[in-house]
Each structure stands twice: as C-alpha cells, then as structure tokens.
C-alpha positions in Angstrom: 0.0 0.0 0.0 0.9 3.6 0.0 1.0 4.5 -3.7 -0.9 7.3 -4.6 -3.8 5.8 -7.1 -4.4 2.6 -5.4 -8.1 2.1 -5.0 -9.8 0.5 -2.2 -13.3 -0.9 -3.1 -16.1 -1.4 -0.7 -19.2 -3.2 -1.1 -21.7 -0.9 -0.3 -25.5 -1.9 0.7 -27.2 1.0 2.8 -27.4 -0.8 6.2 -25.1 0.1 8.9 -22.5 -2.6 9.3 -21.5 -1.8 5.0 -21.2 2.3 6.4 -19.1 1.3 9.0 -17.3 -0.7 6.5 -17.0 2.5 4.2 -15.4 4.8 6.8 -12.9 1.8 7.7 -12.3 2.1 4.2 -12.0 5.6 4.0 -9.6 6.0 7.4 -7.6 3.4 5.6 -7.1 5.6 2.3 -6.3 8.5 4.1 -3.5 6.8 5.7 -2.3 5.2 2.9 -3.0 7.9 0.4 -5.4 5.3 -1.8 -9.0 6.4 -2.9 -12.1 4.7 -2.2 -14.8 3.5 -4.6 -18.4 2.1 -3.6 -19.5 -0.8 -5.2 -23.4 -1.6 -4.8 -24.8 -4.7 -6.6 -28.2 -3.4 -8.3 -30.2 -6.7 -8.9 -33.3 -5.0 -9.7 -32.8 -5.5 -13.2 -32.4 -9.4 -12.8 -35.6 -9.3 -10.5 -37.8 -7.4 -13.1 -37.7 -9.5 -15.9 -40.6 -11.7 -17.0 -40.3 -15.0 -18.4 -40.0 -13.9 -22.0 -37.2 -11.3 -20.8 -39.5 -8.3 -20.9 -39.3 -6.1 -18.2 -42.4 -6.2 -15.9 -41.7 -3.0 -14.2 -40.0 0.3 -14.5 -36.8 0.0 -13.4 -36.0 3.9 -13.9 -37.4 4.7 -10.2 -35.4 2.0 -8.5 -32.7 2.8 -9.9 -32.6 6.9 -9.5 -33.5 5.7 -5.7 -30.2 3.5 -5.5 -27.9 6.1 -7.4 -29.4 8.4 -4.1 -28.0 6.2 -1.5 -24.7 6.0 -3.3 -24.3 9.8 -3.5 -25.3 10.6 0.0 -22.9 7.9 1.4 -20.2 9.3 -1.1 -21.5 12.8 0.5 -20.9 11.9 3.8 -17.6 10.3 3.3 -16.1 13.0 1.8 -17.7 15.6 4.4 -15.4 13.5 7.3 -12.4 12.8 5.1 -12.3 15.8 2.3 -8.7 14.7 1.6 -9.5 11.3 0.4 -11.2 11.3 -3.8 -14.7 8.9 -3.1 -16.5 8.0 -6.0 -19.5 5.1 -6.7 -20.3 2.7 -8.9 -24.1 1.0 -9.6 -23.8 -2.4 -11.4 -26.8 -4.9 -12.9 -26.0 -7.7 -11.0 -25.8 -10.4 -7.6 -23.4 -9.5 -5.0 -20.8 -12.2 -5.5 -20.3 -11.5 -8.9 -20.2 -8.0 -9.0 -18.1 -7.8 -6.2 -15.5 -10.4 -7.6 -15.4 -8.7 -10.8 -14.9 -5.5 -9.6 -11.8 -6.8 -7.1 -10.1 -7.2 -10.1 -8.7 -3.7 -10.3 -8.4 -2.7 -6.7 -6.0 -3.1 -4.1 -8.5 -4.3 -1.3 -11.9 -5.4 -0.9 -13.5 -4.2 2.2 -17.1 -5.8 2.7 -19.4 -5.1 6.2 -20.8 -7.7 8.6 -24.0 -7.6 10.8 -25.5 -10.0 13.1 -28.1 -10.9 11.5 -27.0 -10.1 7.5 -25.9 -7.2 5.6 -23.7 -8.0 3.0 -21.6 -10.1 5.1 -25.0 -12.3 6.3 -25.4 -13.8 2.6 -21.6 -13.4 1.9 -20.8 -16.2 5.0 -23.7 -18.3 3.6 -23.6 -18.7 -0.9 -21.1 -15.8 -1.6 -18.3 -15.5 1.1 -16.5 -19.1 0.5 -16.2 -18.1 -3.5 -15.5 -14.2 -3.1 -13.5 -14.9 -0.3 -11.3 -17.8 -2.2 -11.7 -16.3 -6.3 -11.7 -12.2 -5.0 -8.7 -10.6 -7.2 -7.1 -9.1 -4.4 -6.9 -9.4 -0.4 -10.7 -8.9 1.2 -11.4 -7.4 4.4 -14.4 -8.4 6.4 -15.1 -5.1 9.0 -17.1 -5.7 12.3 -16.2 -2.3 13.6 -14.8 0.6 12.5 -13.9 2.2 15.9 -11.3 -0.3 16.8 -8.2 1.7 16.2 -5.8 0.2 19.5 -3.8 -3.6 19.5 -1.4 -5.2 16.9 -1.7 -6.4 13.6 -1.6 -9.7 13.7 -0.9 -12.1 10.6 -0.2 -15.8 10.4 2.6 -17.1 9.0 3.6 -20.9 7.6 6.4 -19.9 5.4 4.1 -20.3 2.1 4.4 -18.4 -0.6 0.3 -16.8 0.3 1.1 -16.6 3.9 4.0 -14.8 2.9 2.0 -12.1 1.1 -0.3 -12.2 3.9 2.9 -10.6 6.1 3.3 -8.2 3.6 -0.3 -6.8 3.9 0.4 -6.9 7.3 3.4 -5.1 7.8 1.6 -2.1 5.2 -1.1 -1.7 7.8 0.8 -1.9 10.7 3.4 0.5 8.9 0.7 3.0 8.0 -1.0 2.8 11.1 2.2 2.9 13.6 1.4 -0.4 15.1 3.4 -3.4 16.3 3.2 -6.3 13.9 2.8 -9.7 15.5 3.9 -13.2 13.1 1.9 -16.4 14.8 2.5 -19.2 14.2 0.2 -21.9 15.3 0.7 -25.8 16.0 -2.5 -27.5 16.3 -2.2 -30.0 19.5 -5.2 -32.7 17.4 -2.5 -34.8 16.2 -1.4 -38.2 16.8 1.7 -37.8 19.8 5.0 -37.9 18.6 6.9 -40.4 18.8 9.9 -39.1 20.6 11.3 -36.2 22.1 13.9 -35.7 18.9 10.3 -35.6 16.7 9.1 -33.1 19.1 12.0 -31.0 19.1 12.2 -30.7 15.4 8.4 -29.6 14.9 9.8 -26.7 17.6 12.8 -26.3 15.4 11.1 -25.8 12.4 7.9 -23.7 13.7 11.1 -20.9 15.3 12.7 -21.6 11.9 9.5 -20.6 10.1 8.2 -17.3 12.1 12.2 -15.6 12.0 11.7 -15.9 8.2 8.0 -14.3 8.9 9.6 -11.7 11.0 12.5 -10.8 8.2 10.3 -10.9 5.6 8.5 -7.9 7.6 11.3 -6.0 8.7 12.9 -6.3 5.6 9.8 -4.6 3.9 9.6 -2.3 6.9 12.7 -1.9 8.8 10.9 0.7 11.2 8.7 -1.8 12.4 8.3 -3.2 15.8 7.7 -6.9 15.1 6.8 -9.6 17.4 7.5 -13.4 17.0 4.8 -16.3 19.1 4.5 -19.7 18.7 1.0 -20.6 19.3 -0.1 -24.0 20.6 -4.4 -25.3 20.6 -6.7 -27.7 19.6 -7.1 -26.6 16.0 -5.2 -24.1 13.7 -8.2 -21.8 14.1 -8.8 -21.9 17.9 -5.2 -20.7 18.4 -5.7 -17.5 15.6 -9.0 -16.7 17.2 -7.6 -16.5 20.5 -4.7 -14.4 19.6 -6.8 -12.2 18.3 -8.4 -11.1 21.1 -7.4 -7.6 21.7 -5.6 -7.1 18.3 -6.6 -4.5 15.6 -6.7 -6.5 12.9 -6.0 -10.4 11.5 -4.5 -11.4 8.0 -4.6 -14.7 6.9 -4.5 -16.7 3.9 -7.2 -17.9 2.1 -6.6 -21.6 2.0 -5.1 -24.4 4.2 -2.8 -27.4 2.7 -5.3 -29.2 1.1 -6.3 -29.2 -2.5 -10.2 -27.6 -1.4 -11.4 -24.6 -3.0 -11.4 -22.4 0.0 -9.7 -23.8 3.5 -11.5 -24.6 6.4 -9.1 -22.8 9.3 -10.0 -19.7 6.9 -13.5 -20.0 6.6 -14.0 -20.7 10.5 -11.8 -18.0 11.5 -13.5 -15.5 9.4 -17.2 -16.9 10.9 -16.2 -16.6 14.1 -13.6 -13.6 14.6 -15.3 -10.9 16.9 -12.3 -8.9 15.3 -11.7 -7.6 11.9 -10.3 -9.9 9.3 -8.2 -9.5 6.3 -8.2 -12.6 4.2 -5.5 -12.8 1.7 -5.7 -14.6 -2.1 -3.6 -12.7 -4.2 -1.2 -9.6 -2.1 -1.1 -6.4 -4.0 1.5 -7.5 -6.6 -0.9 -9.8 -8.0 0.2 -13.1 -7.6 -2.1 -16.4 -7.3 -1.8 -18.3 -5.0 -0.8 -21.8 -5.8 -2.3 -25.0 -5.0 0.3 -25.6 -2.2 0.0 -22.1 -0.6 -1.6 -22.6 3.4 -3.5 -20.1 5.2 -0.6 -19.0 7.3 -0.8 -20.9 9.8 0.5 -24.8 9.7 -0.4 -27.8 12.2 3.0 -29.0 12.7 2.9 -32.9 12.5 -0.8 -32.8 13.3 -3.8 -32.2 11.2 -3.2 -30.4 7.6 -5.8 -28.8 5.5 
C-alpha cells in the first residue's frame, strides 16, 4: 500500500454494518494515500424480468433511488475525510459477482458484517466461501470501525500466500504505527510424537518458520516493531482466534494445505472472529496463489488442510 492511485473498493449496501465498512475504508485511504470507490450490486434488473425477458416494471425509479443512496454515502464520506477522492459505482447484478469482478482492479476489498445479514449475512452463507477464495485481491471483512488500538496480527507458515499475507500486514501496521505480531500456530489434534527428537524438530522448524515471517517484515519495513509467538491449541483456528483477542486487525490466507477450493481454518476464523479480518488470495502485486499455498498458519505434524 501507500501509492498514490491505489483504489480501495467497498461493497456498499445501505445498512449500517457496510457504512461502518466504508469509513474503515475511508480512514484506511487517508492513511495510505489510496481512494475509495463504492460498489453496490443493483439486482433489480435481474428481479424485473418476465419469463420472455421483458421487463415487468419500470426500473427507472429503482434505480434513481439506488444512485441516491450511493451519492449521499459518497456525501458523507467526503464531508469527514475531504482529503480522500470517493467516487460510486451501480452495477446490474448479484453481489458475489459483482463484487468479484470489480476486485479485479483494486487493491482491497472491504465488505461489512451484521449479526443478523448485511452484506456479510449472505456473503458467510452462498457468496463469502467463492468471493473470499476467487476475489482478485486481499478482502477485508469489517465488524467495527472504531477499533483503532492492538497489533496487527498475521499468520505465518512460510508459504508463498502466507507470505503475502505478512506483507499486507506489515503495510497496515506500517501506515498505522502499530506493532506487527507473526503467529505461528501448532495444532495440538494430532497423533503424539513419537519421541522427544520428533518433538524437538516440529519446535525447530515452527522458530525456523516465524524468523523468516519476521525478516520478511522487517525487511519490507525496517521501522517496524515486530513480534514473533509460537501458538499452541486444539485446532489451527482456535489458536488465531484466540490471539486475536485484543488485536486491531488479523490477515490470513485464504486456504489451508489441502487441494479444497477455499480452507477450512479460513472459513471458521472469518465466521467466528469478533475482530476484523483480512483474508489474503492474491497480495497487492498480483500473484495467485498456488495449490500448495496454506493459510498462514500450519499444524506441525498434526492435522493439515
């Protein structure tokens, strides 16, 4: 981050928890000197069709009423932040797909979450699990926007996604003068090892893995105060969930070991963080992230994803 003409998107759907979103969003640009640009899905048109394709109602009046709500949250944006450009976008189409398209050209995604829906409500349920494993760039899921005090926390495995998971890490906590804290966490669910030489190695290699987490950081920023923790509990996501208690913000990756579509210590940390969540695909150069590529966080000699 930190280029001028970046562009963070947000998916915008006039409730609450997607305005809170949007000011996240827009605290985030001013810090980074990035712009923001709403996204709201419009499925009106794909709701007023008849069988034979014809529209059944006027869509001109529905639509003049959703280009409102994107101006006055553009309006009140701009009123708060005046150094940060806003603009809005109204696209024909679901949620997922709009969304996923449009993550194409930005350098974050940042979507809202309510109990009880928003955009995050569906997105946990049919859209979340493929926006959040085919989204063009890293997506963050906001809860709040008024938790500004903690670390950054990111988890690390030494793969090739969790390693751009650090360096969306060490951006934020570079832009926002926080510590940066690499976890690493050893899920205890696995069979016992066998000796205390197979025990000692796991310990080797998990120290092994979160100094080349921490120099991959300080490397990118050397000003940053970086932290190193081994992290011990029943599953890969019980340990990230409990470190995150307290800490600004989480990055991940989006996928475990296996071969699945989207991994299942992401998908349970993002369902049940009280925090806000950054979930990492591809980091802002771009890259995919390969078949092998974990979600930052490894089980060492226990259970793999």
């Amino acid at each position: 981050m930190g280029e001028t003409g970046r562009t963070i998107l947000v998916g915008y759907d006039d409730t609450t928890a997607s305005m809170a979103a949007v000011r996240w969003a827009a605290e985030l640009a001013r810090d980074t000197r990035a712009e923001v640009q709403l996204v709201h899905a419009w499925t009106w048109p794909l709701l007023g069709q008849g069988v034979s394709g014809l529209p059944v109602l006027d869509p001109t009046g529905p639509r003049n009423q959703a280009r409102r709500l994107l101006d006055d949250a553009v309006d009140r944006i701009t009123g708060t932040f005046p150094e940060v450009p806003v603009s809005a976008e109204l696209v024909a189409g679901m949620p997922r797909e709009v969304l996923e398209e449009a993550s194409g050209r930005g350098e974050m995604l940042v979507v809202g979450t309510r109990g009880l829906g928003a955009v995050m409500g569906t997105l946990l349920g049919s859209v979340s699990r493929g926006l959040l494993h085919d989204a063009g760039c890293p997506v963050a899921i906001i809860r709040s926007d008024q938790h500004r005090a903690g670390p950054v926390l990111v988890a690390y495995d030494g793969s090739g996604v969790a390693g751009e998971a650090v360096d969306v890490a060490a951006d934020l906590a570079a832009a926002w003068g926080a510590t940066l804290r690499v976890v690493h966490v050893r899920a205890t669910g696995h069979a016992p090892y066998e000796n205390g030489g197979e025990a000692w190695s796991a310990g080797h290699r998990s120290r092994g893995t979160l100094d080349e987490g921490v120099d991959r950081a300080r490397a990118r920023h050397p000003e940053l105060t970086v932290q190193s923790r081994t992290l011990e509990d029943r599953t890969v996501a019980e340990g990230l969930l409990s470190a995150a208690a307290g800490a600004r913000m989480l990055v991940l990756g989006h996928r475990g070991q296996s071969r699945g579509q989207f991994g299942s210590t992401a998908h349970a940390t993002v369902l049940h963080a009280t925090g806000n969540v950054i979930v990492v695909r591809r980091g802002p150069a771009g890259g995919a992230a390969s078949e092998s590529e974990g979600t930052g966080a490894a089980a060492d000699g226990g259970s793999r994803e």
